[in-house]
C-alpha positions in Angstrom: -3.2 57.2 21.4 -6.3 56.1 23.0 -8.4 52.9 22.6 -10.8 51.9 20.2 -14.4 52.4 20.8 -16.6 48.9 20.4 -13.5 47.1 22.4 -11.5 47.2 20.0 -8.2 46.6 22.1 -5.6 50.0 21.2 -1.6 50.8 21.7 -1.7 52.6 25.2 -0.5 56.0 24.4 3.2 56.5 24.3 4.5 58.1 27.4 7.8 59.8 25.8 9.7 59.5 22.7 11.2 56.0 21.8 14.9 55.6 23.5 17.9 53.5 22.6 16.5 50.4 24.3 13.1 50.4 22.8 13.5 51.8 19.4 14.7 49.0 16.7 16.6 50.9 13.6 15.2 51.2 10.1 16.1 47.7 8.1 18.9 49.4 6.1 18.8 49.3 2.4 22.3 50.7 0.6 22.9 53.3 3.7 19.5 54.5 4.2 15.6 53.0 5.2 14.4 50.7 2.4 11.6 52.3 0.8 9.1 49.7 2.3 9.8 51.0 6.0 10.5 54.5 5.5 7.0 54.7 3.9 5.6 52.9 6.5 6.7 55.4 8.5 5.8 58.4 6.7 2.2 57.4 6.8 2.5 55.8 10.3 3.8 59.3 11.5 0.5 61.1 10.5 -1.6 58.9 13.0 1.2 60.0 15.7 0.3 63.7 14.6 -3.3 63.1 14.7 -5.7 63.7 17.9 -6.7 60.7 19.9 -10.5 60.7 18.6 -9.3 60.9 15.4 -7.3 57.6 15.9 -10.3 56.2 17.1 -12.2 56.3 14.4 -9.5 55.8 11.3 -9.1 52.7 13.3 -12.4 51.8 13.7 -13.0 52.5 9.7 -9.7 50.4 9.1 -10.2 47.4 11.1 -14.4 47.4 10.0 -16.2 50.2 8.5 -14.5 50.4 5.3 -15.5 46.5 4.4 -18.9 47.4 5.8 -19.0 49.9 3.2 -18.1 47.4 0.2 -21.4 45.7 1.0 -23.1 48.8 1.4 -21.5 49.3 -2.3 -21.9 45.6 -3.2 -26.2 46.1 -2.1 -26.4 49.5 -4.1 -25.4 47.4 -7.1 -27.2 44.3 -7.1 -30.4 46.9 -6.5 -29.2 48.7 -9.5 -28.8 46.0 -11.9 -32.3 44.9 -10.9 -33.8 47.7 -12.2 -31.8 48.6 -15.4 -31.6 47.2 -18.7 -32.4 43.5 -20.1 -33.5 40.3 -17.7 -29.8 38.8 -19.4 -28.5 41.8 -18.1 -29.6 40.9 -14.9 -28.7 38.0 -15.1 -25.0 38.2 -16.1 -24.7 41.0 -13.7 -25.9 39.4 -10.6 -23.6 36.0 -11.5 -20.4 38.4 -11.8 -21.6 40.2 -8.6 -22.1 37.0 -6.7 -18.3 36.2 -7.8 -17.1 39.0 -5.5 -17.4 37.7 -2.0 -16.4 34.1 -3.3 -13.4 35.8 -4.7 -12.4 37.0 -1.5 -12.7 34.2 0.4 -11.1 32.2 -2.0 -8.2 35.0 -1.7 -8.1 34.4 1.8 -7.4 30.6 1.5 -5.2 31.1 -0.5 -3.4 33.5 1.2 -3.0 31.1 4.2 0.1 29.1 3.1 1.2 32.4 1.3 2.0 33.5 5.1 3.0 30.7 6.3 5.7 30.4 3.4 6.8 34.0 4.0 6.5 34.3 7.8 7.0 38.1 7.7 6.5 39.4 11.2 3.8 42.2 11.5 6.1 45.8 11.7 5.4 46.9 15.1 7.4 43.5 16.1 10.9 44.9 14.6 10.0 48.8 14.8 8.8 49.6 18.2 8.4 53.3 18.1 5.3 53.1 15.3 1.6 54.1 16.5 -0.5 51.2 16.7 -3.9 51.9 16.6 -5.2 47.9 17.5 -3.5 45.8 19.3 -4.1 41.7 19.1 -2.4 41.1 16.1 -0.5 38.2 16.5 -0.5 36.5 13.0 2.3 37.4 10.0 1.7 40.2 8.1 2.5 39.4 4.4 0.1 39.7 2.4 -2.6 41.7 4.2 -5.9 40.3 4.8 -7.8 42.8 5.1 -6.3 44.8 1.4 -6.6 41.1 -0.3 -10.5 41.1 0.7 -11.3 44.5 0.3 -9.5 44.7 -3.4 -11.4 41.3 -4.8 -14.8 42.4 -3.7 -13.8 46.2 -5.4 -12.7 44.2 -8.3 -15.8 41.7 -8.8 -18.6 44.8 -7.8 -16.4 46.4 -10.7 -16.8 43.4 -12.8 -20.3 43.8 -12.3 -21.0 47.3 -12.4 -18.8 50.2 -13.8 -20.1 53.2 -12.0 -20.5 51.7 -8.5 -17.1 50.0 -9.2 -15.4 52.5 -9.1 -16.4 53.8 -5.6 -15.4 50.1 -4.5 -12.2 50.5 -5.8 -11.6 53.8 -4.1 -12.8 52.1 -1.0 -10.4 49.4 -1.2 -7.5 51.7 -2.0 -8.5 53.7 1.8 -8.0 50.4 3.2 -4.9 49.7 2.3 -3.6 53.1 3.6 -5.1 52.8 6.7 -3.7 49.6 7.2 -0.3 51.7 6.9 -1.7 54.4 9.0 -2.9 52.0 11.8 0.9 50.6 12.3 -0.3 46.7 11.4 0.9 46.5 8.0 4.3 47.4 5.7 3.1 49.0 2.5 4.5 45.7 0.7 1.9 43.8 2.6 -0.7 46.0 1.3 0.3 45.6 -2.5 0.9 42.2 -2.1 -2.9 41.9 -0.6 -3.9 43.9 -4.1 -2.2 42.1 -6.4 -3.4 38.3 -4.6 -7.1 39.9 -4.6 -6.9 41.6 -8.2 -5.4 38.0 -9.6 -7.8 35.7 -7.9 -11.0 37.5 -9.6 -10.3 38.0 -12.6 -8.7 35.0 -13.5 -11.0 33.1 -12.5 -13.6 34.8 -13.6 -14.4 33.1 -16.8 -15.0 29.5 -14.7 -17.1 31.6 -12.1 -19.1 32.9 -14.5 -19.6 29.8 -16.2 -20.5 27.8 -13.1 -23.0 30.9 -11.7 -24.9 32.7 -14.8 -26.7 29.1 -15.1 -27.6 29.2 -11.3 -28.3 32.6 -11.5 -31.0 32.1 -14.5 -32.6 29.2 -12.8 -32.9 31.6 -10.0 -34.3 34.1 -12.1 -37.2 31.6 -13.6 -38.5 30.8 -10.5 -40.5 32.3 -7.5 -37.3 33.9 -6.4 -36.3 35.8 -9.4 -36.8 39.2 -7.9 -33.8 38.8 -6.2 -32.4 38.6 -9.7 -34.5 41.3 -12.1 -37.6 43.4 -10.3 -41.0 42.3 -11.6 -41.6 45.7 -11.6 -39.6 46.9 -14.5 -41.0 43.6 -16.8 -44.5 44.6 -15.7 -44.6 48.1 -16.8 -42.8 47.2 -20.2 -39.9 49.2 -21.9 -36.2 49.0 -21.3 -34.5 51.7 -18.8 -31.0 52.8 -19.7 -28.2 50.7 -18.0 -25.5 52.0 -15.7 -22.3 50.4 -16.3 -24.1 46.8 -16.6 -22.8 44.4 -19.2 -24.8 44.0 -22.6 -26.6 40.6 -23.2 -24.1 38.0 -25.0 -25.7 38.0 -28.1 -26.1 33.7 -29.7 -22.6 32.9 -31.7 -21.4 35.8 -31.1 -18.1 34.9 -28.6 -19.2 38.2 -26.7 -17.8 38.0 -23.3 -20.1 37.6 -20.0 -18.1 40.1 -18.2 -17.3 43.6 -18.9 -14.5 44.4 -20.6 
């Protein structure tokens, strides 16, 4: 296939089908593929059956537009929870919001030693006849980056915002596919990248939330609170109707910050 737009390095297109000499067998599993590769296959073979421009831009979307959607996501509901319901709403909503991105990167650190431990190399290394749609990727593949990001944002905007999580969760689901569909990652790499990403924000959401809903009131008392509740709703009185945002923890109650 061709090259990615943006340089984004790309496989040089194939020039035949793969031969004895350059084709590695399936990792065998009781007599046949193990599951792992012969899905990794079935999904790789759909970029092979795809046109070139196509391929272009599923890799593009995989490699960068499908996180630059999460924030896209991530914007839509910190405006939202802004402008809807109580200023504790705001509050609590915005601190379990913030958690996202600190999520993922703590995912990410995390995930360091997991590769190092594992030391999986990526699949194009043992199965030479996949599509890869970018090249340069020299690191181990187990768990996936790029899944383990994408699914702790999806899971703290979901945290922190019901409807809008939702469409972050779809997103990070596409990525994890198109990791598959780009020939970088096994589809154990992928669920591993979910599961490190899913565990890392919510449990540690409790301590995140205790350590930010104070910061975020603070914020919220002083000349920067619009970035926390819109003086416009306070001015004009009344309550609008929230979307998916948490209720205010009501005193002695034990109600939980987050969402259930």
């Amino acid at each position: 296939m061709a090259g990615l737009a943006s340089g984004i390095p790309l496989a040089e297109p194939r020039t035949g089908l793969p031969t004895a000499e350059t084709s590695i067998p399936l990792a065998e599993s009781g007599g046949g593929a193990s599951p792992d590769v012969a899905l990794l296959y079935d999904i790789n073979d759909l970029s092979k059956a795809a046109p070139p421009w196509f391929d272009r831009i599923m890799g593009f979307v995989g490699e960068y537009g499908i996180m630059f959607g999460l924030v896209a996501v991530g914007l839509l509901s910190w405006w939202a929870m802004r402008r809807r319901g109580t200023a504790e709403d705001s509050i609590t909503g915005v601190a379990a919001l913030a958690w996202a991105p600190l999520a993922a990167a703590l995912a990410i650190v995390v995930n360091i030693p997991i590769r190092g431990f594992v030391e999986r190399p990526r699949p194009f290394v043992d199965h030479k006849d996949l599509e890869v749609l970018v090249l340069g990727k020299t690191d181990y593949s187990f768990v996936s980056d790029h899944s383990t990001m994408a699914m702790a944002i999806a899971v703290g905007i979901f945290l922190a915002h019901r409807s809008l999580g939702y469409a972050a969760l779809a997103l990070a689901l596409a990525e994890g596919f198109l990791r598959v569909y780009m020939g970088v990652h096994y589809p154990t790499d992928v669920i591993g990248g979910f599961a490190l990403g899913t565990a890392i924000t919510l449990l540690l959401a409790p301590l995140a939330m205790a350590l930010l809903t104070p910061l975020v009131r603070a914020i919220a008392a002083s000349r920067a609170g619009w970035l926390v509740r819109s003086p416009h709703l306070d001015r004009n009185g009344g309550r609008a109707e929230p979307l998916g945002i948490p209720e205010p923890r009501a005193e002695g109650t034990g109600e939980k910050d987050l969402a259930a």
